[in-house]
C-alpha positions as CSV (number, residue, x, y, z in Angstrom):
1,X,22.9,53.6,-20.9
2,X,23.2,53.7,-24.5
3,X,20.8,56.7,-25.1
4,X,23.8,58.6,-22.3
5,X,26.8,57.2,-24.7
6,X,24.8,58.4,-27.8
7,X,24.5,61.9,-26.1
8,X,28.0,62.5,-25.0
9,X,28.7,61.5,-28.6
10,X,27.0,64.0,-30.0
11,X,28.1,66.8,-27.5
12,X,32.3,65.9,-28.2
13,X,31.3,66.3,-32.2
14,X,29.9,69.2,-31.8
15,X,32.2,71.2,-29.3
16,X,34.8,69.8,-32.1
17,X,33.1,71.4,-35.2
18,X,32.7,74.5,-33.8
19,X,36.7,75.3,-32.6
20,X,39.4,74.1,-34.0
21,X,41.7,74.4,-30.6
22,X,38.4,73.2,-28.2
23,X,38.9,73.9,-25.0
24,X,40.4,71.4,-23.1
25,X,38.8,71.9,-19.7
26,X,35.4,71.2,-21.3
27,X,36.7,68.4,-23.6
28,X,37.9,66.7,-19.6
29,X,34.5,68.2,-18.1
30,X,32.8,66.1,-20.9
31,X,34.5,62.9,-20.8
32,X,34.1,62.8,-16.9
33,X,31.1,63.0,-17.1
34,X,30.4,60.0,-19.3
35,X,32.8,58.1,-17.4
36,X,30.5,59.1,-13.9
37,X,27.3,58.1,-15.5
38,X,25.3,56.3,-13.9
39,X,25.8,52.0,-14.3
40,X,22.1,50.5,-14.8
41,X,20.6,47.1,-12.8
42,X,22.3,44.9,-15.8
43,X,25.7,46.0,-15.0
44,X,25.3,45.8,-11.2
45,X,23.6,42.7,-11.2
46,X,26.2,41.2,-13.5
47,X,29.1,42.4,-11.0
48,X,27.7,41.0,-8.1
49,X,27.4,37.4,-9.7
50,X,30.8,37.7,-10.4
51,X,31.6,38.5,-6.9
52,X,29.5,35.1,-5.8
53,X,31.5,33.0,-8.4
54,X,34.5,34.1,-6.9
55,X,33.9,33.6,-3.3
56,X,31.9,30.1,-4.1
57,X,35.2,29.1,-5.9
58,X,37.2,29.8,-3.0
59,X,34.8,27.7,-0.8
60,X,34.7,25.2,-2.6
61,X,38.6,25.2,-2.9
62,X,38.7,22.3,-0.4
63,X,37.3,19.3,-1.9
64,X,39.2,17.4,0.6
65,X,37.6,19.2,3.8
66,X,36.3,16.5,7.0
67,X,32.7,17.9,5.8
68,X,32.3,16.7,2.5
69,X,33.9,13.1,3.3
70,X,31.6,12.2,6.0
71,X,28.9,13.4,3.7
72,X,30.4,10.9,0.9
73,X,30.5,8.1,3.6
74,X,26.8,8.4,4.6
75,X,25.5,9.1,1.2
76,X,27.6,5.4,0.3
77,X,26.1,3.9,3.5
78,X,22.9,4.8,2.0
79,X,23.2,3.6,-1.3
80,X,24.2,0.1,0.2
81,X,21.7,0.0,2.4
82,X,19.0,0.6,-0.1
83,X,20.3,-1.8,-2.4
84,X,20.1,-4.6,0.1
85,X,16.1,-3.7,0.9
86,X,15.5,-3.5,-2.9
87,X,17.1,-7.0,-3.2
88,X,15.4,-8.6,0.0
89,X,12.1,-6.8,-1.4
90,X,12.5,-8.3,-4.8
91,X,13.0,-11.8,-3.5
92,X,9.9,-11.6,-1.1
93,X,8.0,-9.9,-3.9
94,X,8.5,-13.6,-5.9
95,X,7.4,-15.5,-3.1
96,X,4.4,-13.9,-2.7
97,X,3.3,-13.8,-6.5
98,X,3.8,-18.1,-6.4
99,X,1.8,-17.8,-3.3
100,X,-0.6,-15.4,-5.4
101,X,-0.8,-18.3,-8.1
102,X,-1.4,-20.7,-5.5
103,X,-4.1,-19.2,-4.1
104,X,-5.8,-18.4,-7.4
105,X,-6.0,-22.2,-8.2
106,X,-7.4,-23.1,-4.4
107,X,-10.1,-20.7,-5.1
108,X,-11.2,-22.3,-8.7
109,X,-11.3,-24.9,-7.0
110,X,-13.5,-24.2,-4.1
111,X,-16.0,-22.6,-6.6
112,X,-17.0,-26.1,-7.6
113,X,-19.2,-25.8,-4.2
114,X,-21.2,-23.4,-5.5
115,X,-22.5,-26.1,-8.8
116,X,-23.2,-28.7,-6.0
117,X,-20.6,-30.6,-5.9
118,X,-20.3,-32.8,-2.8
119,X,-18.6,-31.0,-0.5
120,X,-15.6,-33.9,0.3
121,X,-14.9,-34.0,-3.5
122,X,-14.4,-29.9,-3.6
123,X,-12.2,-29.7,-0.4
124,X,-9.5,-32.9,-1.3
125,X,-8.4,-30.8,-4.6
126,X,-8.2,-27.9,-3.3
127,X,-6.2,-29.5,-0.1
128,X,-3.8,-30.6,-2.2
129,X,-2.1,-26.9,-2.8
130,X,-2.0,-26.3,1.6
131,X,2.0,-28.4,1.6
132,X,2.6,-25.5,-1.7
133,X,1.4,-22.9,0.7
134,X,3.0,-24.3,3.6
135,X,6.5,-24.8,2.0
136,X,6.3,-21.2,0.5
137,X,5.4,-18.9,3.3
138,X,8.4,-21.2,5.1
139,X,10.4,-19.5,2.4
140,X,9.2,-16.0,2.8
141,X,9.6,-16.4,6.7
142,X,13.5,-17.4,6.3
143,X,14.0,-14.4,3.8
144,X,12.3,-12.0,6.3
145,X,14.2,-13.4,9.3
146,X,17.6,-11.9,7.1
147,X,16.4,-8.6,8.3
148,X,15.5,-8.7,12.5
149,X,12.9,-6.5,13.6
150,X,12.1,-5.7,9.6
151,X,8.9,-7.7,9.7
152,X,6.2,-4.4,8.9
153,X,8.4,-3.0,6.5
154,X,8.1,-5.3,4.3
155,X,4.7,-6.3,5.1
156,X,2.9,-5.0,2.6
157,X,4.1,-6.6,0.3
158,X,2.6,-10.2,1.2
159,X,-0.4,-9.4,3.5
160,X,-2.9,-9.2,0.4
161,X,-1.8,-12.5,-0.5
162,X,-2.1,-13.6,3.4
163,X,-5.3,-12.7,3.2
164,X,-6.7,-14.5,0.6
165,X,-4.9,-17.5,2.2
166,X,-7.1,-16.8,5.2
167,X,-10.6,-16.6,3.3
168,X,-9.5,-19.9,1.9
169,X,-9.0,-21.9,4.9
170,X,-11.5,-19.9,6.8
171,X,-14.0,-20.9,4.2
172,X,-13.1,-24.6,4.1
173,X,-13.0,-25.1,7.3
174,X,-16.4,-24.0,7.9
175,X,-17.5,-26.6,5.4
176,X,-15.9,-29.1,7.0
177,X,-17.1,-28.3,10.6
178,X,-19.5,-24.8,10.3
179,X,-17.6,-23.3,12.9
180,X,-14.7,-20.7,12.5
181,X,-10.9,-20.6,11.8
182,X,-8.8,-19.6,14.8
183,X,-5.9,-17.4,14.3
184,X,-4.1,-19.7,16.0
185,X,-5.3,-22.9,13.7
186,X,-4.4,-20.9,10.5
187,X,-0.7,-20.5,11.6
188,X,-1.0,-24.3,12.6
189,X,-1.6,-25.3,8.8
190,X,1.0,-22.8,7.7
191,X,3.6,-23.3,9.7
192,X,4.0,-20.8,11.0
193,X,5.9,-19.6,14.6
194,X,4.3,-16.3,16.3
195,X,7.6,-15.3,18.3
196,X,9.4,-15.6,14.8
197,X,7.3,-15.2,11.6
198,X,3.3,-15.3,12.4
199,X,0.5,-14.0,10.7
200,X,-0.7,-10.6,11.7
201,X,-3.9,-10.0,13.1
202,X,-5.2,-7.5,10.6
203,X,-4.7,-10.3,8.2
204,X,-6.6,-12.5,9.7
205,X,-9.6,-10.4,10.6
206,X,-9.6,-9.1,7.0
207,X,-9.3,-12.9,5.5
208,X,-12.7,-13.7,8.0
209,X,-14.1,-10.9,6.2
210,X,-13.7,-11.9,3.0
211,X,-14.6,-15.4,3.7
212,X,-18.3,-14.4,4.7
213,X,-18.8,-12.7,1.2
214,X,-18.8,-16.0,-0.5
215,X,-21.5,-17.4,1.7
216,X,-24.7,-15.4,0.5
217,X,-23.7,-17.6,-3.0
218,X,-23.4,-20.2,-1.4
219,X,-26.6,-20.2,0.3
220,X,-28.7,-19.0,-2.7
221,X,-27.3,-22.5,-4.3
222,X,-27.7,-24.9,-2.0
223,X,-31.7,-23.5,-1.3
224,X,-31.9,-23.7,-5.4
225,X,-30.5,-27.0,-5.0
226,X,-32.9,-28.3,-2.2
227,X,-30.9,-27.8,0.7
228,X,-33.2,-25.3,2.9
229,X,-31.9,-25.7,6.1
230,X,-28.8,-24.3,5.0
231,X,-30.1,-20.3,5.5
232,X,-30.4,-21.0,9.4
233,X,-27.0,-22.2,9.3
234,X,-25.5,-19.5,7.7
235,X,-27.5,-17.2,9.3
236,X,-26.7,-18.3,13.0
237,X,-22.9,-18.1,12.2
238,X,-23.1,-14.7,10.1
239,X,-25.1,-13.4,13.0
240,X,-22.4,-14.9,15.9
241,X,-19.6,-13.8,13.9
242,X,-20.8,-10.2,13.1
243,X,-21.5,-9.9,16.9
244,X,-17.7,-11.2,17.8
245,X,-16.3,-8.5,15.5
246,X,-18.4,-5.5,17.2
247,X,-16.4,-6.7,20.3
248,X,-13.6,-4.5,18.4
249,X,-12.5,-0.9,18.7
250,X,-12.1,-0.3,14.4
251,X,-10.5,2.5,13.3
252,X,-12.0,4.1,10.0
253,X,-9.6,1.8,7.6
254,X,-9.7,-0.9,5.4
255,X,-10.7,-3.2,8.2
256,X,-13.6,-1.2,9.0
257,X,-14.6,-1.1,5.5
258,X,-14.8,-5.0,5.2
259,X,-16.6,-5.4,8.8
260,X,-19.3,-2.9,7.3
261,X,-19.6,-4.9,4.5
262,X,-20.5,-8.0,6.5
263,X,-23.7,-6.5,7.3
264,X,-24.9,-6.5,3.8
265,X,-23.4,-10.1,3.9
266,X,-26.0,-11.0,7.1
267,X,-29.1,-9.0,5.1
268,X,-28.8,-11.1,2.1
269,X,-28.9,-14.1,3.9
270,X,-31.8,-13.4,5.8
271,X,-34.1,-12.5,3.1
272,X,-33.0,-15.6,2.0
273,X,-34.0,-17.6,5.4
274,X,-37.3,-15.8,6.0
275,X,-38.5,-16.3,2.3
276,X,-38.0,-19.6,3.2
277,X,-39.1,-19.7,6.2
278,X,-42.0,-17.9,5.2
279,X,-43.0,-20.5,2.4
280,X,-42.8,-23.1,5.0
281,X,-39.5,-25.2,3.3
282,X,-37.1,-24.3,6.4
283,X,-36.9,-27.4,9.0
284,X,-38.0,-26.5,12.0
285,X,-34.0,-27.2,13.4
286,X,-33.0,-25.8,16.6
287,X,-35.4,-23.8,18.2
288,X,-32.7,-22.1,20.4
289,X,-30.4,-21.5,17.1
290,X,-34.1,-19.3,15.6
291,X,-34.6,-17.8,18.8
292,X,-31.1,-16.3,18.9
293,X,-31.6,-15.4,15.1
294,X,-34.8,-13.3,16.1
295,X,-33.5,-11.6,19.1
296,X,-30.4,-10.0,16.9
């Protein structure tokens, strides 16, 4: 557009130089045709922005309009809606890191087993933490309960800590009795009420599963120790628990995960029993127990 003006220019000073009295008609033929030159993208571009402007201007003239304050309301709805979940969150969030500390001191505790300690002397310290337990996840119950029908939404953020709980009791209960936790028994020694705040299944099943990777340990130390009867123990409850868990339809998750990681859990203890067995130290024990070992 520029190089056009810079043309014109140079036509008008020229047509001027050459008469003194130019001719008017081509003076006006000149200057119409700068005037009807051609405007470029810029220009164009730069009046149809302007055009927007305007007309979003006069749109949004009516600040006031029906639209905008339901918008307001539900955005405000929002904001206190969130607020309250970030403050119910934060309070369960404190409960379960207590719980979290709890749980840490229970284990340390239960690791004495594995320096052969006698068993009765391990589980009374680390029973001493279960009323702790018990007395916190009555707190994180009465905080969910402030929410009805909430209970998975804010699951996540204790079931890791459930969990471990699980593998605890799991594992000292089968010290105390060789036999398996219930669901139903674990709720028991937490207090806890199914139709209101229970413990989920998931939780459980994953607590089992962790529960049966402390046992390969804690068979290698009590054979070290002198204790080689313990393998076929182990071994016959590995063996019925890994069979009770093939019972389920598992999805390719986390759960699945742990259940394949039982197996290598049930390998390491049978090396452990046949080397024993096979170096004559195993008691002969129940003969139905090693016949059920052999068929799996």
């Amino acid at each position: 557009m520029k190089s056009a003006f810079r043309t014109a220019l140079i036509l008008t000073t020229t047509l001027s130089h050459r008469s003194l009295n130019p001719n008017t008609i081509t003076l006006l033929s000149v200057r119409t045709a700068v005037v009807s030159l051609p405007l470029n993208s810029t220009t164009t571009a730069t009046r149809r922005t302007t055009r927007r402007n305007h007309l979003f201007v006069s749109m949004a003239g009516g600040d006031s309009s029906p639209t905008s304050a339901a918008v307001e309301k539900q955005f405000d709805e929002f904001r206190h809606r969130l607020e309250e979940s970030g403050s119910l969150r934060d309070r369960i969030r404190a409960v379960a890191t207590e719980i979290e500390s709890i749980t840490r001191i229970m284990h340390s505790s239960l690791l004495l087993i594995h320096q052969s300690r006698p068993v009765p002397e391990v589980l009374e310290k680390a029973k001493n933490h279960i009323d702790v337990l018990k007395q916190l996840f009555s707190q994180l119950g009465e905080i969910v309960r402030e929410s009805p029908g909430q209970y998975y939404r804010y699951h996540g953020d204790w079931r890791t800590e459930a969990q471990q709980v699980v593998s605890l009791f799991g594992f000292m209960h089968w010290l105390e009795t060789g036999d398996l936790l219930i669901h139903t028994e674990v709720e028991e020694k937490l207090g806890l009420n199914a139709s209101e705040f229970g413990l989920d299944v998931e939780d459980y099943l994953i607590g089992i599963c962790f529960m049966s990777n402390e046992l390969p340990r804690y068979v290698v130390n009590q054979v070290t120790a002198g204790d080689y009867d313990c393998p076929r123990k182990v071994l016959k409850f590995l063996t019925d628990l890994h069979a009770s868990f093939r019972l389920l339809n598992l999805r390719n998750d986390f759960l699945r995960k742990k259940f394949d990681g039982m197996k290598y859990d049930l390998r390491r203890v049978e090396e452990v029993y046949y080397d024993v067995k096979i170096r004559g130290l195993a008691s002969k024990g129940d003969p139905k127990g090693d016949q059920t070992i052999q068929e799996t």
